[in-house]
N, C-alpha and C positions, 0 to 999 in steps of 0.2 A: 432496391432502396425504398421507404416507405414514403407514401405523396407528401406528407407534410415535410419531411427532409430536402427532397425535391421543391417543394412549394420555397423552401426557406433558403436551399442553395441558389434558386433563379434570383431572389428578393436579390440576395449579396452580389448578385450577375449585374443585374440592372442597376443599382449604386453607388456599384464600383469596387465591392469589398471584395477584397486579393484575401482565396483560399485556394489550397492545397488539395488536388484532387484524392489524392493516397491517402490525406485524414480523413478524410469522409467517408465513416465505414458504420454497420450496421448489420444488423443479424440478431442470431439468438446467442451467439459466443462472440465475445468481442476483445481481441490482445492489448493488453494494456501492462506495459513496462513488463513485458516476458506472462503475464497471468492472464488467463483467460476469466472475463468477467461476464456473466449473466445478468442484462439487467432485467429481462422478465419476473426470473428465477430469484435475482437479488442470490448471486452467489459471484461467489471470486473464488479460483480452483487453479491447478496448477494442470500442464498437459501430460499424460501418462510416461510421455517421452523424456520432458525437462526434469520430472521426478525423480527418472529414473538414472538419468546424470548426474543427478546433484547427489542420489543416495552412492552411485557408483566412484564417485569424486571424494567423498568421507573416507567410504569405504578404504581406499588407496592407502588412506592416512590411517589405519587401524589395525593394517600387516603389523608383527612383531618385528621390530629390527627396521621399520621405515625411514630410511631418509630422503627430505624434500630440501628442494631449495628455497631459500627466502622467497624467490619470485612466488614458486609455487604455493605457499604457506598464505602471501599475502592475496593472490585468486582464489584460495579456496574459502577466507576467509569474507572475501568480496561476494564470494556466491551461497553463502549462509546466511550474511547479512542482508542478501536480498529477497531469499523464502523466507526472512522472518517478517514481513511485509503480509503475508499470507497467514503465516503460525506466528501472531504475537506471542503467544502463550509460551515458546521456548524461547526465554530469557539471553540474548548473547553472553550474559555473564557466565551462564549455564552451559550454554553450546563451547564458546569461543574463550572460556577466561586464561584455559592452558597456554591456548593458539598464541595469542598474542605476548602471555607471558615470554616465550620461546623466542618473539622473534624481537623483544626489546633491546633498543641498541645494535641491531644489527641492520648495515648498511647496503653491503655486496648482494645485489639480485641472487647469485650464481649461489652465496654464501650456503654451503650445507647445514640442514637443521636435523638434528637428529630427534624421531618422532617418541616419547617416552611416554609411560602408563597414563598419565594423568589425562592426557591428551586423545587416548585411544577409547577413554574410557567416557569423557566428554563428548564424544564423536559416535559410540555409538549408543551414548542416548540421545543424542538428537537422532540419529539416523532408526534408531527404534522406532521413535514420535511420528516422524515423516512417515513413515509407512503404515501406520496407522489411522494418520490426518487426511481430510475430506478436502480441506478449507474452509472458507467464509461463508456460513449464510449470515444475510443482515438481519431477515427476517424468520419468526418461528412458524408465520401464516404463509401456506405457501400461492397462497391465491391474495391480492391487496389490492385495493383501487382507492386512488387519494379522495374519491369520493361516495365510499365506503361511508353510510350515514352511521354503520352500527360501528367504527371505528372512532378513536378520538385522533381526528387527524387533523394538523396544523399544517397548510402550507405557505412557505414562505420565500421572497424571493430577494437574492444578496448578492451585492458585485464588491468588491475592494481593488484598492490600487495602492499604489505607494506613500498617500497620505492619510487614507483612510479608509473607512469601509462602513455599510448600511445595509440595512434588511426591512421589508416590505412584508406584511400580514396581508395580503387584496382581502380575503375574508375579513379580517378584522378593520379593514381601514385605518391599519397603526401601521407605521414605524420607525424605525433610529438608524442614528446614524453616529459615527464615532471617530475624530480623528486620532492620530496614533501618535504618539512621544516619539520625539527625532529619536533615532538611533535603533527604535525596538526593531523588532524583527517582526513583517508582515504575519504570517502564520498565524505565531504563537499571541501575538498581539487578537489578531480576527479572531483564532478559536476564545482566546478568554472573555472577550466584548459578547460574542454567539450566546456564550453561555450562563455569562450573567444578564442575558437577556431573558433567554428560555428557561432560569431558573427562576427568575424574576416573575415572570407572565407565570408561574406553574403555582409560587406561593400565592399571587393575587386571588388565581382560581380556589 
C-alpha cells in the first residue's frame, strides 16, 4: 500500500473515522463494480475471463430455435446493460431493443421466450463489438502529470451532498458553489452546475 495511503488511513485511526479495511485497495489494476480500472494507465478494461462470459452468455441466445425463460432473458439483459458501462459506444437500443421487446408484459420468471431473428441478430453485433473492444482509455497521452507545465492542466477540487455541491480552482484561487432545486436529482444536477462552470471559465479564457 502506498505511504501517503497509509499516512491518511492512521490520520482517520486517530480521529476516529470508521473505514472498512476490504475498501482499501491499491495497485496498478484496481476492481471497480466487476472492471478493472488503471489509474496510472487512466484505463478501465474488462478481465479476459468476465469477457468471455458475457460473450459466452449472448452466445446461448443466438442458437437457432433458442428458448430462454423470462428469468433468464431479464439476466442476460442485466449483464449487457452493465459492459455498456465500459462500451458506451454500443447503444442498448442497439444491443437490447429486441430483448426487451420479447419480454414486455410478461410476468412468470419460469415463462418461456422463444428467441427469434431479430434478437439473434442484435446479439451478435454486440457480441462482434466486445471482441473487438479494448475498453476505456481517458487519456491519448500515455504518460500525464497534473503538473505537466507543457500541459493545460486545471485542477480542481469538488464535494456535493444532498443540498448542494461546490468546486475549488487552489491554482486559481476561485470557486462556486451551487445549491440544487428540491426534488432534482443529485448527479445530473452536479454534472450540469460542473459544466457550466468549465464551460464558463473556457469561454473567459
Amino acid at each position: 500500500m502506498p505511504s501517503d495511503q497509509v499516512h491518511l488511513l492512521q490520520l482517520w485511526d486517530e480521529i476516529g473515522l470508521l473505514h472498512e479495511e476490504s475498501k482499501q485497495i491499491s495497485g496498478l489494476s484496481i476492481p471497480i463494480i466487476g472492471f478493472e480500472v488503471g489509474p496510472n494507465a487512466l484505463t478501465i478494461t474488462m478481465a479476459d475471463a468476465r469477457k468471455s462470459a458475457l460473450v459466452s452468455a449472448c452466445t446461448a441466445f443466438t442458437v437457432r430455435g433458442a428458448c430462454k425463460t423470462l428469468q433468464e432473458f431479464q439476466r442476460l439483459q442485466g449483464w449487457v446493460n452493465w459492459s455498456l458501462n465500459l462500451f458506451p459506444h454500443l447503444q442498448p437500443a442497439r444491443a437490447l431493443c429486441e430483448s426487451y421487446h420479447k419480454i414486455n408484459g410478461k410476468m412468470r420468471p419460469n415463462a418461456p421466450i422463444w428467441v427469434n431473428s431479430t434478437m439473434r441478430q442484435e446479439l451478435l453485433w454486440f457480441v462482434h463489438h466486445v471482441k473487438a473492444l479494448n475498453g476505456i482509455h481517458m487519456l491519448r497521452s500515455i504518460e500525464w502529470s497534473p503538473y505537466d507545465r507543457m500541459a493545460s492542466t486545471l485542477i480542481g477540487y469538488t464535494d456535493a451532498s444532498a443540498v448542494g455541491m461546490g468546486v475549488w480552482f487552489l491554482g486559481e484561487h476561485t470557486g462556486f458553489q451551487s445549491f440544487l432545486p428540491r426534488g432534482s436529482h443529485l448527479f445530473l444536477q452536479g454534472t450540469c452546475n460542473l459544466l457550466h462552470i468549465l464551460l464558463g471559465r473556457q469561454v473567459r479564457m
